[in-house]
py3Dmol code that shows the C-alpha trace and the ligand (Angstrom):
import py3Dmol

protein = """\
ATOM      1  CA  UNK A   1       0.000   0.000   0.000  1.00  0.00           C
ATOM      2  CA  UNK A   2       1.418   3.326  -1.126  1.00  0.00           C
ATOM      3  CA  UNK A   3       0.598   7.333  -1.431  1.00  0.00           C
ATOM      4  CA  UNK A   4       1.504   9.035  -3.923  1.00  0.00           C
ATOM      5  CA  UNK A   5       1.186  12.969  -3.660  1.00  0.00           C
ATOM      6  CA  UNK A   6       1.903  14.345  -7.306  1.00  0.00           C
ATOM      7  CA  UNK A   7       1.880  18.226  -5.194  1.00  0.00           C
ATOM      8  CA  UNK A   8       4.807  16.917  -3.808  1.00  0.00           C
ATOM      9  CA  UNK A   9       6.731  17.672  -7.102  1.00  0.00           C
ATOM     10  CA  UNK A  10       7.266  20.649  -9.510  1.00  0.00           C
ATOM     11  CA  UNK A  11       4.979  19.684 -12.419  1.00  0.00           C
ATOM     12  CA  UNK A  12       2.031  21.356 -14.718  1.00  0.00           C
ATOM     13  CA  UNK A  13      -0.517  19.083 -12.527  1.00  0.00           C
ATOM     14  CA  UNK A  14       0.008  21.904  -9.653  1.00  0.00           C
ATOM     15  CA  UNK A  15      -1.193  24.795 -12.136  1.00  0.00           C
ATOM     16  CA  UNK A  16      -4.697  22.316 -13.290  1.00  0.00           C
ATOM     17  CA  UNK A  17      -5.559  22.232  -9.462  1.00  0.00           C
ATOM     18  CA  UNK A  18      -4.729  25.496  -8.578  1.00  0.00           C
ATOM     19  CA  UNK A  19      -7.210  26.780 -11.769  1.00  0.00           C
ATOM     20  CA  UNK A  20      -9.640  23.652 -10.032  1.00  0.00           C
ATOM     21  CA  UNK A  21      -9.543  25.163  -6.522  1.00  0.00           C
ATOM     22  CA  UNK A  22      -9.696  28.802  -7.952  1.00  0.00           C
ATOM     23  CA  UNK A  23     -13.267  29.747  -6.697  1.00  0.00           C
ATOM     24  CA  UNK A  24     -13.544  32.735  -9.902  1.00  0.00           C
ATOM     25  CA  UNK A  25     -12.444  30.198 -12.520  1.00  0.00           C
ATOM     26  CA  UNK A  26     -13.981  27.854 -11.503  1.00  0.00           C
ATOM     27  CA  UNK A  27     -17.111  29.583 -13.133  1.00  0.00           C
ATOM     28  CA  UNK A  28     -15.945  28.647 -16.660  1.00  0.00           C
ATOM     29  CA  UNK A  29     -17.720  24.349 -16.313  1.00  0.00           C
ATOM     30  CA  UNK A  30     -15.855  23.887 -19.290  1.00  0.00           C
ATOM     31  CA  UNK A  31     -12.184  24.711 -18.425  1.00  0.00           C
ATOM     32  CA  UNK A  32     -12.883  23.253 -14.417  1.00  0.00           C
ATOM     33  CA  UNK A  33     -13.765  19.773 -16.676  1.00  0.00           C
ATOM     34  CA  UNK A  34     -11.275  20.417 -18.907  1.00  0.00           C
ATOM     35  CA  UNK A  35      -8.626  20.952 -15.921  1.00  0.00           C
ATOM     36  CA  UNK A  36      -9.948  17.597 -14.656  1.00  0.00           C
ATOM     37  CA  UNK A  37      -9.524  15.535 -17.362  1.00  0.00           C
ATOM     38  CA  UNK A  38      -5.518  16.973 -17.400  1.00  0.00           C
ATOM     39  CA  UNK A  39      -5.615  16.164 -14.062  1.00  0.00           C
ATOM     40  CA  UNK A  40      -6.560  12.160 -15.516  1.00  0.00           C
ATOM     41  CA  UNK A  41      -3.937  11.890 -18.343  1.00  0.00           C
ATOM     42  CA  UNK A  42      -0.857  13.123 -15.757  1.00  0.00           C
ATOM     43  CA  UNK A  43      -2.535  10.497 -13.375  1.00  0.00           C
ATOM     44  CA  UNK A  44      -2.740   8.001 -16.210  1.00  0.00           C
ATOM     45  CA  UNK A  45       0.726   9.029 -17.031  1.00  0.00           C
ATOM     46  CA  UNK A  46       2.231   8.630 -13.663  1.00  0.00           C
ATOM     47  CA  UNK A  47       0.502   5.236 -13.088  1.00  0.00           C
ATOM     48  CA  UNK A  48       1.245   3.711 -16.400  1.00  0.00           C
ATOM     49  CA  UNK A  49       5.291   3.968 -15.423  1.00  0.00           C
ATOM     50  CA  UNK A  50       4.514   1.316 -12.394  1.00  0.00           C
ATOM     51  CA  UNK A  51       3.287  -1.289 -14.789  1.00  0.00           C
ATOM     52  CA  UNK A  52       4.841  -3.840 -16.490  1.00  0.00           C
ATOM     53  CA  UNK A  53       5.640  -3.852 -20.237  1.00  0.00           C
ATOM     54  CA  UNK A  54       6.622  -6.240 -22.621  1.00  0.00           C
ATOM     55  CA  UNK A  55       8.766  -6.199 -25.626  1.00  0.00           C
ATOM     56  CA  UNK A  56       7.192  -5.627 -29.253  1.00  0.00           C
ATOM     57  CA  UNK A  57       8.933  -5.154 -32.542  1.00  0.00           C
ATOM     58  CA  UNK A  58       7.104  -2.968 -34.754  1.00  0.00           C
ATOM     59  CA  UNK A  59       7.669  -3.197 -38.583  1.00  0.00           C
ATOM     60  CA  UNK A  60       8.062   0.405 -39.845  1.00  0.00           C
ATOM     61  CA  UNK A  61       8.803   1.371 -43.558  1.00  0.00           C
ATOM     62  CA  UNK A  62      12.307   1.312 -43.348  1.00  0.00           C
ATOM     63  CA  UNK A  63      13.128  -2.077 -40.549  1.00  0.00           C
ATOM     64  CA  UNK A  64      11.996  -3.307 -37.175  1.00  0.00           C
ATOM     65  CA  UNK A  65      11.655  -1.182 -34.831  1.00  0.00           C
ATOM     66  CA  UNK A  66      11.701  -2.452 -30.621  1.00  0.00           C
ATOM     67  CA  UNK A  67       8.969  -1.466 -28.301  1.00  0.00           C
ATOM     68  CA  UNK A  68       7.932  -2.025 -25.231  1.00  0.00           C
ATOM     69  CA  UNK A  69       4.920  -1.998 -24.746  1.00  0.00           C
ATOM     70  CA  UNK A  70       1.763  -2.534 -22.247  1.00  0.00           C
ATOM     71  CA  UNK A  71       1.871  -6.451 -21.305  1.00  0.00           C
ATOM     72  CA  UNK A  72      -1.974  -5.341 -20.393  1.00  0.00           C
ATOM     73  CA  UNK A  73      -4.652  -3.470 -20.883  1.00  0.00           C
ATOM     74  CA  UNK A  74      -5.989  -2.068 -16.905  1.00  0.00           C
ATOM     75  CA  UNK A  75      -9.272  -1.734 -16.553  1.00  0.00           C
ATOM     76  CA  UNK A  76     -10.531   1.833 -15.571  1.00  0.00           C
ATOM     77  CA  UNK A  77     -13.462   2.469 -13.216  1.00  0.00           C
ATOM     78  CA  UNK A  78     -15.456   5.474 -12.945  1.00  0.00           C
ATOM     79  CA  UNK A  79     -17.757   6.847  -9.811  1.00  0.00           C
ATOM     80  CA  UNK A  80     -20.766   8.560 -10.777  1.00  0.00           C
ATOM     81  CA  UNK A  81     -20.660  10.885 -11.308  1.00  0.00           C
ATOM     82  CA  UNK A  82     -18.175  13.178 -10.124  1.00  0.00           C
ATOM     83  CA  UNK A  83     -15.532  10.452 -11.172  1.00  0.00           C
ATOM     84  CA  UNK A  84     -16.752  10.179 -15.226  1.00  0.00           C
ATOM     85  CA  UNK A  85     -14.483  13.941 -16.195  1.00  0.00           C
ATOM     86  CA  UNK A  86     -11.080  11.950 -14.296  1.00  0.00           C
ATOM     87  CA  UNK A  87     -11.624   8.702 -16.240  1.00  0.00           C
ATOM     88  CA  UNK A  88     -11.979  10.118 -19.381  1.00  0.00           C
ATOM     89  CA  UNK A  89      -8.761  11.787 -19.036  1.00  0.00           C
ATOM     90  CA  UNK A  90      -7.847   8.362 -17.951  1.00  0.00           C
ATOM     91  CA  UNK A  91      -9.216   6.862 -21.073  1.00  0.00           C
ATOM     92  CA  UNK A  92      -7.658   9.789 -23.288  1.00  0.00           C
ATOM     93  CA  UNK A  93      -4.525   8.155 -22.514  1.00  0.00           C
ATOM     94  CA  UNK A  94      -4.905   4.321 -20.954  1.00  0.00           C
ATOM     95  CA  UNK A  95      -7.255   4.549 -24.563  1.00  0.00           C
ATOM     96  CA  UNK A  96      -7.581   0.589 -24.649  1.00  0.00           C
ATOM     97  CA  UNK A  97      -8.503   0.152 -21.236  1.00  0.00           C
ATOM     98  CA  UNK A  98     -11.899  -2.280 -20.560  1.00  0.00           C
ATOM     99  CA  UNK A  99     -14.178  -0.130 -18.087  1.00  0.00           C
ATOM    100  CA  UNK A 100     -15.977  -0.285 -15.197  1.00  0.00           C
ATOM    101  CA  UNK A 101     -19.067   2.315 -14.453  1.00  0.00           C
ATOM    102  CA  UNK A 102     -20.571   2.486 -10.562  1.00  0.00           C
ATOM    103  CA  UNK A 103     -22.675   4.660  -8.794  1.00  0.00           C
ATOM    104  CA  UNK A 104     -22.342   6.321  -5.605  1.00  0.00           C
ATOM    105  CA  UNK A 105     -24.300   9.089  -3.630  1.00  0.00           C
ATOM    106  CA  UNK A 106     -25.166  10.596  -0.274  1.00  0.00           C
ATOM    107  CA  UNK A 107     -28.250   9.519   0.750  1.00  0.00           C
ATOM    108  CA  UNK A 108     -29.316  12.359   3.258  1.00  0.00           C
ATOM    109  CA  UNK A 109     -31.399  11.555   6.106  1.00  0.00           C
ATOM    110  CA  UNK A 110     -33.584  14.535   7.735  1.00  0.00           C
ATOM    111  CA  UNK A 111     -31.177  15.525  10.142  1.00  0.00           C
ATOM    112  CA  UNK A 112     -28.700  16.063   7.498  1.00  0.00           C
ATOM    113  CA  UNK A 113     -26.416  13.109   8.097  1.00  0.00           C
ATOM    114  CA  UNK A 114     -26.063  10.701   5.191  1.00  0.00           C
ATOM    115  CA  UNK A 115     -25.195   6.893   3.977  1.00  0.00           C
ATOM    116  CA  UNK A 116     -23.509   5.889   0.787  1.00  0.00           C
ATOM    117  CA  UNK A 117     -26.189   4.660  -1.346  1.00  0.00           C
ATOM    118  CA  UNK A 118     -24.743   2.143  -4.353  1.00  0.00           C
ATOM    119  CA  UNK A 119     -27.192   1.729  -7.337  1.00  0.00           C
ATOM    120  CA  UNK A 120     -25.808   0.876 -10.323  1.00  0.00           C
ATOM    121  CA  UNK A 121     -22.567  -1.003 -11.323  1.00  0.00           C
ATOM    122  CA  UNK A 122     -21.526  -1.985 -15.134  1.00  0.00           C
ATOM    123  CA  UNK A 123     -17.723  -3.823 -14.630  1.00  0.00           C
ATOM    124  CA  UNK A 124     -16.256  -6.766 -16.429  1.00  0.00           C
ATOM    125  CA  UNK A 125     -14.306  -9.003 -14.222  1.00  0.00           C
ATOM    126  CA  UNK A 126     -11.657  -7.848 -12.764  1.00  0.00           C
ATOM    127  CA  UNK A 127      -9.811 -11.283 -11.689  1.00  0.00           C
ATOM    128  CA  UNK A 128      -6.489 -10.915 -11.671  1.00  0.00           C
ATOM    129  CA  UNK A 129      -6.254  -7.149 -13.983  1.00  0.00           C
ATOM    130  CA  UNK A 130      -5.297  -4.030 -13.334  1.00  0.00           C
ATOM    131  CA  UNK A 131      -7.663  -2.116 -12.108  1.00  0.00           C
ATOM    132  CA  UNK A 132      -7.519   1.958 -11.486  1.00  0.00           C
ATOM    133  CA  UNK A 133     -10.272   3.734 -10.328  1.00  0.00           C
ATOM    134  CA  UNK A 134     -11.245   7.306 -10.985  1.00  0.00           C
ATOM    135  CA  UNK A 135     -12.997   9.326  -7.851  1.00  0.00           C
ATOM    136  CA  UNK A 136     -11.826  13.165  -8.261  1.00  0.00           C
ATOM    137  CA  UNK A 137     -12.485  13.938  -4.280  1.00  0.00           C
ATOM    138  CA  UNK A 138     -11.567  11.119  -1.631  1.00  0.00           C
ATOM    139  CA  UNK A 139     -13.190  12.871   1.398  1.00  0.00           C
ATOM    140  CA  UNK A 140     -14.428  10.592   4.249  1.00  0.00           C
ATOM    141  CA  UNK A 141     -13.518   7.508   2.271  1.00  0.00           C
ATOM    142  CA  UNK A 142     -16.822   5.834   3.298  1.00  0.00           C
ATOM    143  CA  UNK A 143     -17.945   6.018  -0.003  1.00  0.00           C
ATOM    144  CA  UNK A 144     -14.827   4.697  -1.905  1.00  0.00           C
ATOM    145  CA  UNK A 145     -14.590   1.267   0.960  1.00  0.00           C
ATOM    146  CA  UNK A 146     -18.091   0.958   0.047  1.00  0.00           C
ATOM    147  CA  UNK A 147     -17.398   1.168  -3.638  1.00  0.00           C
ATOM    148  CA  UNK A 148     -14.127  -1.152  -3.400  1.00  0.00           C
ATOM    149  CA  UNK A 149     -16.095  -3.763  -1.526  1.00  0.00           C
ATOM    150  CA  UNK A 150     -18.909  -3.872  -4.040  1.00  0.00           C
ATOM    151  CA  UNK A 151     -17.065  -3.582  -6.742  1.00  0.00           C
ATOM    152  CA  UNK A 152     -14.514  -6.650  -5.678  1.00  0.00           C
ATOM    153  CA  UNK A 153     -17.480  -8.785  -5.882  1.00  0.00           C
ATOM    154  CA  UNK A 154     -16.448  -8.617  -9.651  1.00  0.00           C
ATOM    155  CA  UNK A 155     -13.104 -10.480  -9.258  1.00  0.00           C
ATOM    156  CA  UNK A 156      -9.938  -9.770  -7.082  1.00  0.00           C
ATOM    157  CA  UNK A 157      -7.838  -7.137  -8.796  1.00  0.00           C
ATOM    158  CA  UNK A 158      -3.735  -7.680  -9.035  1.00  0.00           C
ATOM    159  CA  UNK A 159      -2.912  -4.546  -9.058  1.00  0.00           C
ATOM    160  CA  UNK A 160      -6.071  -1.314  -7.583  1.00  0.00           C
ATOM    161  CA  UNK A 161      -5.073   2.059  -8.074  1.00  0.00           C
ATOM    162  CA  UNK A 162      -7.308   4.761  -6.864  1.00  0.00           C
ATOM    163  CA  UNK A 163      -7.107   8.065  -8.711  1.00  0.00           C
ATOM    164  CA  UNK A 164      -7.797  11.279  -6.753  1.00  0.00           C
ATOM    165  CA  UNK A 165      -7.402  15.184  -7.298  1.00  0.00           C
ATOM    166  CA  UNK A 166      -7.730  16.193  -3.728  1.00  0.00           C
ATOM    167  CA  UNK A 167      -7.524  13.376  -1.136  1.00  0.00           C
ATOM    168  CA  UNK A 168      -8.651  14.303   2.467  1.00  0.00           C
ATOM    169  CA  UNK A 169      -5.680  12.864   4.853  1.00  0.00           C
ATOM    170  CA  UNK A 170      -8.842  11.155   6.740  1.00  0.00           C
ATOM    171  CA  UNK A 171     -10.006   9.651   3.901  1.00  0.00           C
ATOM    172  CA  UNK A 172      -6.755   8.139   2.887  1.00  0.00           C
ATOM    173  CA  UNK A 173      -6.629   6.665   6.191  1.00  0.00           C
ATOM    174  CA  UNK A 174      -9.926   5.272   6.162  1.00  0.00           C
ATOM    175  CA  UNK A 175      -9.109   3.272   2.736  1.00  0.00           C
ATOM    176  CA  UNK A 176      -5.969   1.893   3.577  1.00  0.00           C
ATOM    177  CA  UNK A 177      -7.199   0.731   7.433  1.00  0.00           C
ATOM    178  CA  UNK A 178      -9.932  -1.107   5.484  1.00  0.00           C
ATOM    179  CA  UNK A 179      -8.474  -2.210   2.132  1.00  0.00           C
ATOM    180  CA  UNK A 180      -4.816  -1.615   2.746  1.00  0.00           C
ATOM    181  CA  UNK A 181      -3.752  -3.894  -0.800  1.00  0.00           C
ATOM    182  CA  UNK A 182      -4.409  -0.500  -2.961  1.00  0.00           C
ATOM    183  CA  UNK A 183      -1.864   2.537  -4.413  1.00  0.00           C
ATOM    184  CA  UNK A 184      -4.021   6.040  -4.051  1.00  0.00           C
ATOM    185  CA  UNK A 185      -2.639   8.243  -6.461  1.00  0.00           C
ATOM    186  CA  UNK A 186      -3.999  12.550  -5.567  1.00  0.00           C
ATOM    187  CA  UNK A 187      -2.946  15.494  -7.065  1.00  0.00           C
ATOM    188  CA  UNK A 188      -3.075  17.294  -3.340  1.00  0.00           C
ATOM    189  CA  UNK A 189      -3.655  16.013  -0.218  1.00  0.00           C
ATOM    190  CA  UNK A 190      -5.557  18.364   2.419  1.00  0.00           C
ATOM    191  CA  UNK A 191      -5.609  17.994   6.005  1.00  0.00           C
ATOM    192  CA  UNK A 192      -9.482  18.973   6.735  1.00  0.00           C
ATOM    193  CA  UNK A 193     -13.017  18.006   6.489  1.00  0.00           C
ATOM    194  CA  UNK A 194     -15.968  20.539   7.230  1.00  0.00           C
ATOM    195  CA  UNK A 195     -19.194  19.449   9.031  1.00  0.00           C
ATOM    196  CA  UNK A 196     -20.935  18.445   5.914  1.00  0.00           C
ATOM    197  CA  UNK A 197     -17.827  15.957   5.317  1.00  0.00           C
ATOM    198  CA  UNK A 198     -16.641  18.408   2.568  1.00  0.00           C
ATOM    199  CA  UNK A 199     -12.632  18.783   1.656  1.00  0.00           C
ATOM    200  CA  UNK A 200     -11.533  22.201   3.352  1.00  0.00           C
ATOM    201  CA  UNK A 201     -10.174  23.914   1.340  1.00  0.00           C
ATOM    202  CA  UNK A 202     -10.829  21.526  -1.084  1.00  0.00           C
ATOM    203  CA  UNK A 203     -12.311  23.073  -4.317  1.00  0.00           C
ATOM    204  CA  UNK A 204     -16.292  22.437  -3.448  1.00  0.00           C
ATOM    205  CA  UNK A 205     -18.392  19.975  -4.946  1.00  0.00           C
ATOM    206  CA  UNK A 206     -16.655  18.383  -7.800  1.00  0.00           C
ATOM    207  CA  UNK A 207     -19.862  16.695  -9.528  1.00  0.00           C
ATOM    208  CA  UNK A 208     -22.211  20.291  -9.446  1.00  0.00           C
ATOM    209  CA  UNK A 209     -18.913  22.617 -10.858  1.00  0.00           C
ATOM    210  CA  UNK A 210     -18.528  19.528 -13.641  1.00  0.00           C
ATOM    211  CA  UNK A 211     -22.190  19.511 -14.646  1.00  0.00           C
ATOM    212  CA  UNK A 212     -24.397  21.944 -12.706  1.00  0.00           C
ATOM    213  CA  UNK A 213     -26.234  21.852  -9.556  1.00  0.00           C
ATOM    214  CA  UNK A 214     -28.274  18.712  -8.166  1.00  0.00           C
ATOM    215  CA  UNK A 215     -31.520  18.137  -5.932  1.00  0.00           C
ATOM    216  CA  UNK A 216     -30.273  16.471  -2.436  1.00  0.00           C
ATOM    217  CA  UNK A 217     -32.077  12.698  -1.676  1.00  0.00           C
TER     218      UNK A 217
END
"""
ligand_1 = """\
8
URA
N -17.152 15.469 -2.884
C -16.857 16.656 -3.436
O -17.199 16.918 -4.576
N -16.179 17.556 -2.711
C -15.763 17.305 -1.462
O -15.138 18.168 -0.857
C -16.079 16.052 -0.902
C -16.772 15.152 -1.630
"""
view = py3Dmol.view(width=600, height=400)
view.addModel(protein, "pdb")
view.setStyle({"model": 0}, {"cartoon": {"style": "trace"}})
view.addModel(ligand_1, "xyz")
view.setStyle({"model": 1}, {"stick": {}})
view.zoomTo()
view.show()
């Protein structure tokens, strides 16, 4: 089980989150996606340099050319919906990846506190691949345990990376004291939650600035 904090080094991934967290920018939906989705490929990027690779030799015009190349293709998971704008920035680059779709939402009670409520899952199996899934904000990490459990059901991964923008340090905790075999890749890693379990500071709610406002259940 490993973190890895891409903040921690110089790279163009700090200036997509800083436009993400940037409460006046972030009224342009199409350049917070778009910042998303970067945020994806240098995830994608970053991941794809732990895996293993195999040797391919390419015929060009002129000779043979040696590759290497994917051994596989990982399967990439998405959490609805805040997580579909991070896999396809995923996809854009892991672009023969099989995927996995689930949903995941809080389910408010009166008093305001919530559960994780799972409804829908679309996920080939996932015995023995590679398997790197896409949630933008890892917050409490009740709802990405929840996920991992439900999703497992499908076949035991060899490899699970999760792939974060902003990772709450509790909600790292809570994922690796409960499924400890997993990699969590983030592009920041804050040290607060508010009362409503929100990422402080966070950038807000990733899911409404991606594709507009929702009714609370
Ligand atoms: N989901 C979000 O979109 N933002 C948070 O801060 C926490 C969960």
């Amino acid at each position: 089980m490993s973190v890895i904090d891409l903040s921690k080094n110089n790279s163009l991934v700090n200036e997509y989150v800083s436009e993400i967290r940037n409460a006046s920018m972030q009224k342009d939906r199409f350049r917070f996606r778009k910042n998303i989705e970067r945020c994806g490929q240098v995830l994608a990027y970053e991941i794809s340099k732990t895996l293993i690779y195999t040797e391919k030799k390419i015929t060009t015009p002129l000779g043979i050319a040696s590759i290497f190349v994917l051994k596989e293709q990982p399967v990439l998971g998405a959490i609805l919906r805040a997580g579909i704008v991070l896999h396809n920035g995923m996809l854009d680059f892991f672009d023969q990846a099989d995927n996995a779709f689930i949903s995941a939402y809080r389910k408010h009670a009166a008093d305001g506190s919530f559960e994780i409520a799972l409804e829908y899952l679309s996920c080939p199996s996932l015995q023995d691949r590679i398997f790197i899934l896409a949630d933008p904000m890892l917050a409490t990490g009740q709802s990405m345990v929840k996920t991992l459990e439900q999703i497992f059901l499908s076949g035991k991964p060899s490899q699970t990376h999760l792939a974060c923008v902003i990772a709450a340090q509790q909600g790292i905790d809570w994922v690796l004291e409960n499924i400890p075999d997993v990699t969590i890749w983030t592009c920041a890693i804050d040290m607060e939650l508010n009362a409503n379990a929100y990422i402080v500071p966070g950038l807000g709610d990733a899911g409404d600035l991606s594709y507009g406002n929702k009714i609370q259940h």
